[in-house]
MIFI-118816 format. One record per atom (N, C-alpha, C): residue number from 1; residue in one letter; x, y, z. Coordinates in nm, 2 decimals, padded with zeros to 4 digits. Layout:
+------+------+--------+--------+--------+
: resi : resn :   east :  north :     up :
+------+------+--------+--------+--------+
:  NUM :    a :      X :      Y :      Z :
...
+------+------+--------+--------+--------+
//
This chain:
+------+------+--------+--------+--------+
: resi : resn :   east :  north :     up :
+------+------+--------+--------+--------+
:    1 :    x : -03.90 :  06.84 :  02.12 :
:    1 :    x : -03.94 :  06.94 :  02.02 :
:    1 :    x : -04.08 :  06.90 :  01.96 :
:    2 :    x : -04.10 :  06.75 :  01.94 :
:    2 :    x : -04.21 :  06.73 :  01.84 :
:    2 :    x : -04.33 :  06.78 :  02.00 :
:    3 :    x : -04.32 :  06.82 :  02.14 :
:    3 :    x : -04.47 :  06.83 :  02.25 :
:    3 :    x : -04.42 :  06.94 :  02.24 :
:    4 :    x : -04.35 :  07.03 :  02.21 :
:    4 :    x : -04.38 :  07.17 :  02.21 :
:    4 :    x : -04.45 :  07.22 :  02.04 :
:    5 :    x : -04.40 :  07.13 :  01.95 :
:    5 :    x : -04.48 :  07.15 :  01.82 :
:    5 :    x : -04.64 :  07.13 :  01.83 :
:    6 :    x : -04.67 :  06.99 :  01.90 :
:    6 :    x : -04.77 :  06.97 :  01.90 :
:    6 :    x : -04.87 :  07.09 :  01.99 :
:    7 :    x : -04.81 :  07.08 :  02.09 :
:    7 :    x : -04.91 :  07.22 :  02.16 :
:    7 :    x : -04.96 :  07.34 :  02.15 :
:    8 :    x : -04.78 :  07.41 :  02.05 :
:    8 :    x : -04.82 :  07.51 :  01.97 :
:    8 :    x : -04.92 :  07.51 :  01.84 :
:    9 :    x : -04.94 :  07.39 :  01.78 :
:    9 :    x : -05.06 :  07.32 :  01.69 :
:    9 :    x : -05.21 :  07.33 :  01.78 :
:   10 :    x : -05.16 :  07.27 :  01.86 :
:   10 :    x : -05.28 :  07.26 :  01.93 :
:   10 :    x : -05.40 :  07.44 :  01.95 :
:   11 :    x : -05.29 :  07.51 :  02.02 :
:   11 :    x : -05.30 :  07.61 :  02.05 :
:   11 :    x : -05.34 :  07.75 :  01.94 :
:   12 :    x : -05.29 :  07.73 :  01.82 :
:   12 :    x : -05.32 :  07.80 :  01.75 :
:   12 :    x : -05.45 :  07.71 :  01.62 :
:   13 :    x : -05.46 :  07.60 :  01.71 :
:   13 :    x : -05.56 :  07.54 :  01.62 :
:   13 :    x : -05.56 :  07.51 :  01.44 :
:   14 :    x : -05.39 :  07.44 :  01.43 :
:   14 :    x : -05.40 :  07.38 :  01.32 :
:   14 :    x : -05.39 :  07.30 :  01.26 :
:   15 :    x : -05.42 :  07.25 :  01.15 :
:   15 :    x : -05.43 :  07.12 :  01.10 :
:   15 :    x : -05.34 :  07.05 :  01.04 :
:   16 :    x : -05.23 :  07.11 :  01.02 :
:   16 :    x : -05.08 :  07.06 :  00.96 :
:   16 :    x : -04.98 :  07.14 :  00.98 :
:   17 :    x : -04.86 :  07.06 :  01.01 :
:   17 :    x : -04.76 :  07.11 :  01.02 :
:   17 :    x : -04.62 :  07.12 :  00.88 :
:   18 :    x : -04.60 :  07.23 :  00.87 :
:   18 :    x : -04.48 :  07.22 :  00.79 :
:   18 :    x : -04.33 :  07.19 :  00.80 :
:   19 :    x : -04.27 :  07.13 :  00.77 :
:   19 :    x : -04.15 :  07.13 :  00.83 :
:   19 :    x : -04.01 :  07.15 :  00.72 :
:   20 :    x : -03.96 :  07.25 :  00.70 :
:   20 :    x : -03.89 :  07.37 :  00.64 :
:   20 :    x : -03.77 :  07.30 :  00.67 :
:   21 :    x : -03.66 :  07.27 :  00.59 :
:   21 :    x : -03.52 :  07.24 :  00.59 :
:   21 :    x : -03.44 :  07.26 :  00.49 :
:   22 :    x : -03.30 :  07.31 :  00.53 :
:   22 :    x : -03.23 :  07.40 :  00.41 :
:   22 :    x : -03.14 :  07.25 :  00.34 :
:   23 :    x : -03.11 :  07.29 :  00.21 :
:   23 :    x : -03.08 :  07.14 :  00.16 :
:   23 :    x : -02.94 :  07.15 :  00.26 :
:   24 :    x : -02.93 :  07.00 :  00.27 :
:   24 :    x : -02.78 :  06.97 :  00.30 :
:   24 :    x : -02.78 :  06.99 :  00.44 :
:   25 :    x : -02.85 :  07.01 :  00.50 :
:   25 :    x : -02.88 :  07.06 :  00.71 :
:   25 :    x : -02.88 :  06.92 :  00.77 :
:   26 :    x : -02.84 :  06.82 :  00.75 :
:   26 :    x : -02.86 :  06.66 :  00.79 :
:   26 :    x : -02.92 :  06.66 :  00.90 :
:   27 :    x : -02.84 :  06.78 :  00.99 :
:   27 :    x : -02.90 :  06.75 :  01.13 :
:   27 :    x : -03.02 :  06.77 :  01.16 :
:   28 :    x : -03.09 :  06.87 :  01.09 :
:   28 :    x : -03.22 :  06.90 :  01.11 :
:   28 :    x : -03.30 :  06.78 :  01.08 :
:   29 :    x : -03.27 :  06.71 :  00.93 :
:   29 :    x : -03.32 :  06.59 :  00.86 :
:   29 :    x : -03.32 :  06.47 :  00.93 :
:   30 :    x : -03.26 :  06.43 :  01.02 :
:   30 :    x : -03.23 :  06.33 :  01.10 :
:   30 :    x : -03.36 :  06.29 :  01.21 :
:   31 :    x : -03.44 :  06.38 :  01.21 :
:   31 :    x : -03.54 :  06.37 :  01.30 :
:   31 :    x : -03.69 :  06.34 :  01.24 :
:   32 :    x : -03.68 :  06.33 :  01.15 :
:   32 :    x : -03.84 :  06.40 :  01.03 :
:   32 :    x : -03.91 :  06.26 :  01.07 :
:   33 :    x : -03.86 :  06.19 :  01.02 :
:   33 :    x : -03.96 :  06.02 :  01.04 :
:   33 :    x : -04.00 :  06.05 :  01.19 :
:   34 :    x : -03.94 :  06.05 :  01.28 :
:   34 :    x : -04.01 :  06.05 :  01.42 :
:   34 :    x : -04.08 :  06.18 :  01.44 :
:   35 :    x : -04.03 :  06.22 :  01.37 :
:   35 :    x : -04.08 :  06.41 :  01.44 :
:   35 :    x : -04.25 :  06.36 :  01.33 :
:   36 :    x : -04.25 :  06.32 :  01.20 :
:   36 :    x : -04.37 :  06.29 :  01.16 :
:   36 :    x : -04.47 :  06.19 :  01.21 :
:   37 :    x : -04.43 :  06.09 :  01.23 :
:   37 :    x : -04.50 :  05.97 :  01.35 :
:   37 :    x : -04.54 :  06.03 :  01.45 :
:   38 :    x : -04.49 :  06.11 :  01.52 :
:   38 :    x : -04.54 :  06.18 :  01.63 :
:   38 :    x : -04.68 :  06.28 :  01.61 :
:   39 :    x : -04.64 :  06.34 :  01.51 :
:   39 :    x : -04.73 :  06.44 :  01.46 :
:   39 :    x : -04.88 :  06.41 :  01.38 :
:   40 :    x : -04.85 :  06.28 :  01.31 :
:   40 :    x : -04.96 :  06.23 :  01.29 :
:   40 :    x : -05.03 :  06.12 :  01.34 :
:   41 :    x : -05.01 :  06.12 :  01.48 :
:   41 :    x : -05.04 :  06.01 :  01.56 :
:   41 :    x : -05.21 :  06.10 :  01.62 :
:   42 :    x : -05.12 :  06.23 :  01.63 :
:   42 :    x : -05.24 :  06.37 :  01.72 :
:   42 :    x : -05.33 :  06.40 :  01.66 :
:   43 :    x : -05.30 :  06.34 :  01.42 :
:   43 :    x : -05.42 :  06.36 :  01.37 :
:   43 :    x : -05.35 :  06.54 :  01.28 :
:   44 :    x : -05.23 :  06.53 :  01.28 :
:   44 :    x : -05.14 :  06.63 :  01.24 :
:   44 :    x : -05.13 :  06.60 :  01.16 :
:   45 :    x : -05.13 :  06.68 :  00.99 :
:   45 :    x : -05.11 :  06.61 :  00.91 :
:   45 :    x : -04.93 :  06.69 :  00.86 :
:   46 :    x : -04.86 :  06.65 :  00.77 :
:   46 :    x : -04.70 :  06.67 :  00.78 :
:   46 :    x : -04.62 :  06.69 :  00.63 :
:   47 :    x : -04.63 :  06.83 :  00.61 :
:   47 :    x : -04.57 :  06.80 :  00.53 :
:   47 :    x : -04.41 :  06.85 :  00.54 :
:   48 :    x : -04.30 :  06.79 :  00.46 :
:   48 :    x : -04.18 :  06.81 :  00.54 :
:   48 :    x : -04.09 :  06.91 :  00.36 :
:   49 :    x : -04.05 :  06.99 :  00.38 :
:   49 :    x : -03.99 :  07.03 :  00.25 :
:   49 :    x : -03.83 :  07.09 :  00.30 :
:   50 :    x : -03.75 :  07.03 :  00.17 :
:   50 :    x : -03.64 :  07.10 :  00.15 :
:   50 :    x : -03.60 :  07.15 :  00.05 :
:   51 :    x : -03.52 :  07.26 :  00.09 :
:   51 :    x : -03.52 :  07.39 : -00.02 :
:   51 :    x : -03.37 :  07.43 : -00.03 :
:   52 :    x : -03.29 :  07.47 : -00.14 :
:   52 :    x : -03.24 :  07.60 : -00.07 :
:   52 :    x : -03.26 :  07.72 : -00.07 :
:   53 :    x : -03.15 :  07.81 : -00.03 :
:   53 :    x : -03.15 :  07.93 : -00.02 :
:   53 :    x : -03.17 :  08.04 : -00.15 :
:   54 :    x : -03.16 :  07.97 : -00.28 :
:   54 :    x : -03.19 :  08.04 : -00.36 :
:   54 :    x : -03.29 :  08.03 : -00.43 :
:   55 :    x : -03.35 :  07.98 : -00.39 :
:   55 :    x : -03.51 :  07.98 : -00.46 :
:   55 :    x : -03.53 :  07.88 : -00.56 :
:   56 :    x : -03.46 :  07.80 : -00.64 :
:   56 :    x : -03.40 :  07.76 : -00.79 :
:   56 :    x : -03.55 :  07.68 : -00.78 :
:   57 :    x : -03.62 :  07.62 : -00.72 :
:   57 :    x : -03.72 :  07.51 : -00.73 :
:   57 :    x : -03.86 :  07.57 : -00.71 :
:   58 :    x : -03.90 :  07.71 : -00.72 :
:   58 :    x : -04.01 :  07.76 : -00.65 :
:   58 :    x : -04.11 :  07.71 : -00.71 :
:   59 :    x : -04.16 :  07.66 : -00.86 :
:   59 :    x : -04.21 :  07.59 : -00.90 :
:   59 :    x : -04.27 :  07.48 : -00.81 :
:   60 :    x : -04.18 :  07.38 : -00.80 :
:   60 :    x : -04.18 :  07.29 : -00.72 :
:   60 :    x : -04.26 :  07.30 : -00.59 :
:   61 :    x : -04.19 :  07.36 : -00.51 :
:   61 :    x : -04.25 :  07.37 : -00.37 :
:   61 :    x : -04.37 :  07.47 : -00.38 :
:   62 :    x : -04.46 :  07.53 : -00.48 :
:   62 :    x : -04.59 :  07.61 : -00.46 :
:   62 :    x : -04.64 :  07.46 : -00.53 :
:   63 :    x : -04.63 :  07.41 : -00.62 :
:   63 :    x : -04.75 :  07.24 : -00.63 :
:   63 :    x : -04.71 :  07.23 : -00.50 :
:   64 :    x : -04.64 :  07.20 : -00.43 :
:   64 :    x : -04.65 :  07.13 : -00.29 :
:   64 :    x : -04.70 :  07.16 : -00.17 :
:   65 :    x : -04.69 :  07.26 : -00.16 :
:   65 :    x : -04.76 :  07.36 : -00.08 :
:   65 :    x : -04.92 :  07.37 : -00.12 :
:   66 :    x : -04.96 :  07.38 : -00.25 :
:   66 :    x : -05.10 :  07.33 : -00.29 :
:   66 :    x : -05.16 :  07.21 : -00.27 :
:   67 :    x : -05.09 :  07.13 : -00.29 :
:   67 :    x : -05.12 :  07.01 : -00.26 :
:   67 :    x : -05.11 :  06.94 : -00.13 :
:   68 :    x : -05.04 :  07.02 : -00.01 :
:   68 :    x : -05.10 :  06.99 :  00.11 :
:   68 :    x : -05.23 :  07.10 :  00.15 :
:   69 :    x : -05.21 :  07.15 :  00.11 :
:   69 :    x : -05.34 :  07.31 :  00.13 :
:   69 :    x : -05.46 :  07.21 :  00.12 :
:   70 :    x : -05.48 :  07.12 : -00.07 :
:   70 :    x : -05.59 :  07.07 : -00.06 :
:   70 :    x : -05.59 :  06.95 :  00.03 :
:   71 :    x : -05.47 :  06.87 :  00.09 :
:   71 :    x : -05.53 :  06.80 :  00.20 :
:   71 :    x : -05.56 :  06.81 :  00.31 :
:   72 :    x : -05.49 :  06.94 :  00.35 :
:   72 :    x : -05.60 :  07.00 :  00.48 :
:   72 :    x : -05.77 :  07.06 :  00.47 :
:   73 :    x : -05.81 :  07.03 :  00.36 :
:   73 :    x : -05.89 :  07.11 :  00.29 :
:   73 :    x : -06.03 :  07.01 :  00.28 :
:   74 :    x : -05.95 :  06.88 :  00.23 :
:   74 :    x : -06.04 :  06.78 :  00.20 :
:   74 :    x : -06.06 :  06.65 :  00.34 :
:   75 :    x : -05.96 :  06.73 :  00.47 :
:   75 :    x : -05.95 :  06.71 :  00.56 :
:   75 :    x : -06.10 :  06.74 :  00.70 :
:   76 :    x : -06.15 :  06.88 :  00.66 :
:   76 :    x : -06.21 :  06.97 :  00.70 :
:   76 :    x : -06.32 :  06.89 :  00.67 :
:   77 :    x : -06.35 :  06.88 :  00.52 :
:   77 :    x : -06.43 :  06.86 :  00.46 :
:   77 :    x : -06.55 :  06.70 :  00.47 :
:   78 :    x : -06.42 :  06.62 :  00.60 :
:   78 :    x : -06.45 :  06.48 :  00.55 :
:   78 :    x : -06.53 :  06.49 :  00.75 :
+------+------+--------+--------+--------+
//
């Protein structure tokens, strides 16, 4: 998963990846540390969020989403 992520990065030319998981999905969660090592080995930068389904934290996850935005930002920049 993480060489098909990377290629599709590659390919559409971007500079971070997000990685979206619904609370309580363990199995998806089980992979994040490798799937992130992987990803920023290429120079990927990673941010990983979990959420649920009903929104309750939107607060939350838009700082976070900002706050990777400026490190791809300040990434560009360097």
């Amino acid at each position: 998963r993480a060489k098909f992520i990377i290629e599709k990065a590659k390919q559409f030319g971007a500079d971070g990846i997000i990685h979206f998981t619904l609370k309580f999905c363990d199995t998806y969660q089980y992979d994040v540390p490798e799937l992130k090592k992987m990803l920023e080995m290429t120079g990927l930068k990673f941010l990983s969020i979990e959420a649920d389904c009903l929104g309750s934290n939107m607060g939350q996850l838009k700082t976070r989403f900002e706050s990777f935005k400026e490190i791809l930002q300040n990434k560009e920049g360097a």
